[in-house]
C-alpha positions in Angstrom: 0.0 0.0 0.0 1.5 3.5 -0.8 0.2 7.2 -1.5 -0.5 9.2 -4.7 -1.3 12.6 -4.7 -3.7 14.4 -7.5 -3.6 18.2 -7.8 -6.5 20.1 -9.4 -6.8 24.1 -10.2 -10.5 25.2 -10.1 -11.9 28.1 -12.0 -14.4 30.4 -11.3 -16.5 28.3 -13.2 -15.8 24.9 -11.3 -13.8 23.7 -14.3 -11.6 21.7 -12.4 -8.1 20.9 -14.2 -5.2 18.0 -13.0 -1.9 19.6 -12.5 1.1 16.7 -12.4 2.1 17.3 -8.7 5.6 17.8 -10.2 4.9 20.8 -12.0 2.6 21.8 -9.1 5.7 22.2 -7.0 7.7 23.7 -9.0 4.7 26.5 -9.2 4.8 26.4 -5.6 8.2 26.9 -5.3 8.6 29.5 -8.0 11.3 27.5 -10.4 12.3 29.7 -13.1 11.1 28.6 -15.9 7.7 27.8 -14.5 5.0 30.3 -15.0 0.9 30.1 -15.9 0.5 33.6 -17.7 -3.5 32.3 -17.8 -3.5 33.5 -14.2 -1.2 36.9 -14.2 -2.9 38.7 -11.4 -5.2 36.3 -9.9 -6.0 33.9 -7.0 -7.2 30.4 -7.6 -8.3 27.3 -5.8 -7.0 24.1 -5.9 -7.1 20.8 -4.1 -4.7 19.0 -3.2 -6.2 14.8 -3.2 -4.1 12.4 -1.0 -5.2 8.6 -2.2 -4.4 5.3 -0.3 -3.2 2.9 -2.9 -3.2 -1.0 -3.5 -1.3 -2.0 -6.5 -1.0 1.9 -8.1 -4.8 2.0 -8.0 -7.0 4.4 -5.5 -8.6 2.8 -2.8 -9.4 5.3 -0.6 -8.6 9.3 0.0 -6.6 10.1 2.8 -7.2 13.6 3.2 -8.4 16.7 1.1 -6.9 20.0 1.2 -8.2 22.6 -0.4 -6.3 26.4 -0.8 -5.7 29.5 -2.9 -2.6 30.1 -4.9 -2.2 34.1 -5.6 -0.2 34.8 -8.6 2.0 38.1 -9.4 1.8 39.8 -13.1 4.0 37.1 -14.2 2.5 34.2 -13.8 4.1 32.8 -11.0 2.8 32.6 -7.6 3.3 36.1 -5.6 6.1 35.7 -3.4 4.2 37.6 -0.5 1.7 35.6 -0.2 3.9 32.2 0.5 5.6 34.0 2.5 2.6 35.5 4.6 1.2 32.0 4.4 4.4 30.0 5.8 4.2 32.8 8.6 0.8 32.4 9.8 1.4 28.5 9.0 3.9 28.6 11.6 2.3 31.0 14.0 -0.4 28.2 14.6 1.9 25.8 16.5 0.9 25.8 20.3 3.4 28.6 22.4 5.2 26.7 25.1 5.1 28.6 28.4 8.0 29.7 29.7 9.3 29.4 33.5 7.8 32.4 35.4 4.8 33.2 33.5 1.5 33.6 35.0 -0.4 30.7 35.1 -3.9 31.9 34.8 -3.1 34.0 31.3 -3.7 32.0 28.3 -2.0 32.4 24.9 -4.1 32.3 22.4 -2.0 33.5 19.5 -2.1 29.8 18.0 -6.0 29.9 17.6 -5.9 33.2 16.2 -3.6 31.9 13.6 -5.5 29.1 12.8 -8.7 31.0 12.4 -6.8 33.6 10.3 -5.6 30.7 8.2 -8.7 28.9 7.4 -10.0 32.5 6.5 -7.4 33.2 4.3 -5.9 30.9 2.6 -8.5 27.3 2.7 -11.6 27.1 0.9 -14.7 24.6 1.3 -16.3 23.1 -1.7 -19.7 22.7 -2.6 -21.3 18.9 -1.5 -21.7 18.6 -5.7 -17.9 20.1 -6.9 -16.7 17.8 -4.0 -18.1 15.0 -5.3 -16.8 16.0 -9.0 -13.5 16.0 -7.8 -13.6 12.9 -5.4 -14.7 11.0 -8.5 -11.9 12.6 -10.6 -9.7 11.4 -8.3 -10.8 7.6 -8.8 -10.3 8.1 -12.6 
């Protein structure tokens, strides 16, 4: 048993679109050469599929992530945004208390984080373009 990923962009329109999860990390990680000029200046969803596999074929999904990609005039994903995202990303791990802090004050700074990531860079699906891509996935 092993994993496969499946990446998908999805339009405005719910056109959903397979992107080889090669090519969607080097997108993500801004290689040189790799640029979509069909999304200069714009944000756009994707999901990111994780399948349990027995014998190269899907058996069961693992886990669905869905987010927004923003990309910069051209074509490659704005720098600002990963960056903003890593830093909230990171900002949701739990603070440790430290020796000598009050006991009765809470930190919440991790919750906040989380919120503010869910708001800004997640997405939830439709019950129907779920389904489209859950069956895609099984293709």
């Amino acid at each position: 048993m092993g994993f496969g990923f499946r990446i998908y962009f999805i339009d405005e329109d719910d056109k959903i679109t397979r992107i080889p999860l090669a090519r969607f990390e080097r997108i993500r990680d801004r290689a040189p050469k790799e640029s979509l000029s069909e999304y200069k200046n714009s944000r756009i969803r994707y999901a990111e599929v994780i399948l349990e596999l027995e014998n190269k074929k899907p058996i069961s999904i693992a886990r669905i992530v869905y987010g927004y990609l923003q990309f910069d005039s051209e074509g490659k994903v704005d720098k600002e945004y990963l960056n903003t995202e890593v830093r909230v990303a990171i900002s949701m791990m739990p603070s440790i208390s430290l020796p000598g802090e009050p006991e009765n004050v809470i930190n919440a700074n991790d919750r906040f984080a989380q919120k503010r990531f869910k708001d800004e860079f997640t997405w939830t699906p439709s019950f129907e373009l779920e389904q489209k891509i859950i069956k895609k996935s099984f293709e």
